[in-house]
N, C-alpha and C positions, 0 to 999 in steps of 0.2 A: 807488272803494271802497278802503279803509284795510283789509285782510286782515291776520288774524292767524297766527301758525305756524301753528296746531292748527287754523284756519277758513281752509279755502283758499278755497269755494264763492262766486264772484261773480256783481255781477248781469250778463247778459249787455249786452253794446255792442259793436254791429257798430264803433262810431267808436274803438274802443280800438286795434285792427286799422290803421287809416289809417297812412301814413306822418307823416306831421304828427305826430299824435299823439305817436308815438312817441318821433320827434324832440325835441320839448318835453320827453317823461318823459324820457328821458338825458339831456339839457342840465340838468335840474332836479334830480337825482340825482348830476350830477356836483357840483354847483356844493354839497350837501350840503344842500339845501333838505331838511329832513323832512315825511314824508307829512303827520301830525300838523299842522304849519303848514299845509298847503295847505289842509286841512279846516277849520281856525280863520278862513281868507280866505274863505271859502265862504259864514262868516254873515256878513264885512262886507259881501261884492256883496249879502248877501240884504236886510241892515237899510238898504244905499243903495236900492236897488229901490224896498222898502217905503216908505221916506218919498218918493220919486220918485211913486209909488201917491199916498202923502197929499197930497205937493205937485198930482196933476193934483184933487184935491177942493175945491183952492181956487185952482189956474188957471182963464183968461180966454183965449179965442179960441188964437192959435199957440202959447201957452206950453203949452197942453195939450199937442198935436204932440211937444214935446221931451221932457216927462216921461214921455210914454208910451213913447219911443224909449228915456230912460236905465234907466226898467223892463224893457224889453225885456233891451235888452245886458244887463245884472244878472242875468235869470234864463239867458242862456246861460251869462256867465264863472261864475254857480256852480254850474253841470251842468259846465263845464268843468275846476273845483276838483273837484268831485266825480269826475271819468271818473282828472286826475291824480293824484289822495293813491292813487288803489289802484295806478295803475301804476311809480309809485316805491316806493310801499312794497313789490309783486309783483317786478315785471319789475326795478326798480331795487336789490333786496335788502336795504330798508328796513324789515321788516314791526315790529312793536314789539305789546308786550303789551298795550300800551292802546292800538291802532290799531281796535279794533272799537268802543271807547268814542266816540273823536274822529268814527271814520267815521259812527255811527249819529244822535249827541245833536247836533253841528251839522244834519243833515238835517232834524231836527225840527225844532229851531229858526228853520231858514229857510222851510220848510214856512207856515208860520204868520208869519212875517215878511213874505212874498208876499202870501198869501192873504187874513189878511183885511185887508191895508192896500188890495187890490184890490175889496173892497167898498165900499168907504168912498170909492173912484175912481168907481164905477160909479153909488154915489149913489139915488136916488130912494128909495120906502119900504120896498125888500125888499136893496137892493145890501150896505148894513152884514150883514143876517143872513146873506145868501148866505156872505158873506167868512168869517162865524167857522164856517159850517157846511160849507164847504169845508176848511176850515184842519182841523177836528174829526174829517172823516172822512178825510184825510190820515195822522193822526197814529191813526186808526182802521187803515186798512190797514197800516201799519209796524208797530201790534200785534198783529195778527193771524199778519202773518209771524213775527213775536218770540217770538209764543206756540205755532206750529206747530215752531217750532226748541226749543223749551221743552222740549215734549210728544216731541222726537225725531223732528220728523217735517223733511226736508229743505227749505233756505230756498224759501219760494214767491213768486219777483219777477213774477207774471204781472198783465193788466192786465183792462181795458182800460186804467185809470186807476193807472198804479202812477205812481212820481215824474217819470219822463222825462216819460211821456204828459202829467202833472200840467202841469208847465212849458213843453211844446209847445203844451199849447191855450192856457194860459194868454199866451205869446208870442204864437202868431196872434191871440189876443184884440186885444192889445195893437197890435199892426200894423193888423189891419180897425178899429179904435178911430180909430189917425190917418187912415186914409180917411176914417172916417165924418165928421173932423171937419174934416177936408178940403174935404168934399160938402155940409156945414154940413148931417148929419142928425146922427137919435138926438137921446144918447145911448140904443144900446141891446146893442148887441154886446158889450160886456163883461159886463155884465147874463146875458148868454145864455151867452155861454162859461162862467161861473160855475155858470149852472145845468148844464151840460155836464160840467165837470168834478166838480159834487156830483153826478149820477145814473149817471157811469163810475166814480166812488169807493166808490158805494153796492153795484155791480155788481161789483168789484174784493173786498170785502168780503169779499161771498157767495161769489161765484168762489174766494178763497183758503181760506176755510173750509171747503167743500168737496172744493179738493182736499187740504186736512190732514186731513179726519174719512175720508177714502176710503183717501189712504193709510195711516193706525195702524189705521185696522178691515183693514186687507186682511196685517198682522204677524201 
């Protein structure tokens, strides 16, 4: 997260804490890397993914295996884009007035960069719709938060299905995917992790909505 002076509130990450981490945000702070970049690299892992996503729609036996792997890696190193722009900009004394811009509109963007090019991987007569109606409620819980910060009411990153969570299923998808195709079954596990991730989204929703109307009625 890309924090601004005046918006110190982040989302929490036990991995922020790691030494590694940390490591990385001062080598990348010294070296004068700005937050703002990190978060611009964030949609290129996301748009490589995504076409990684398109490419297993029209792989054939092991090449599937690899693209599912290069989607993989892509949705870590851009949770990993995403954990560094806020610890350089934070901890490294970077923060910038348009750090909450960079931080916020690349996450959409790759949101939907993932999602539904993972529909369209998964395939059969429902995998396209899944993909846009994951991506939809994605960019659904980001507003919600948005608009609870609007209203006054403190950011709400809770989940089940916030972004991390988003990208962690979507990852195991993607892993139990090359078993499956390993075991020469399915396709059907990515299929399912998608419906997994739209009814923790849909659940995520409500959940933040609730806690924004509980806390400004309780002012």
């Amino acid at each position: 997260m890309n924090s601004t002076p005046t918006d110190p509130v982040r989302r929490p990450l036990t991995t922020r804490d790691a030494g590694w981490a940390k490591s990385i945000a001062a080598s990348l702070a010294r070296g004068g890397i700005r937050p703002n970049s990190i978060s611009v690299v964030s949609i290129l892992f996301a748009v490589v993914g995504g076409l990684a996503f398109l490419a297993v729609a029209g792989a054939t036996g092991n090449a599937r295996i690899v693209w599912f792997a290069a989607a993989a890696a892509c949705i870590q190193l851009r949770l990993l884009c995403n954990m560094l722009d806020g610890m350089v900009a934070v901890e490294g004394g970077l923060r910038s007035k348009t750090g909450e811009i960079y931080n916020e509109l690349p996450d959409r963007f790759a949101d939907l960069a993932f999602l539904v090019p993972a529909g369209y991987a998964a395939g059969g007569t429902w995998g396209p719709t899944l993909g846009w109606l994951c991506g939809s409620l994605a960019l659904l819980t980001a507003y919600v938060r948005a608009l609870g910060v609007t209203a006054g009411a403190k950011p709400d990153f809770s989940g089940p299905m916030a972004k991390p969570h988003r990208m962690a299923a979507l990852t195991v998808a993607c892993l139990l995917a090359i078993g499956e195709i390993a075991l020469d079954r399915g396709p059907r596990v990515l299929e399912i992790g998608l419906i997994v991730i739209a009814a923790g989204a849909v659940i995520t929703v409500v959940r933040r909505t609730a806690h924004i109307l509980k806390e400004l009625q309780a002012r």
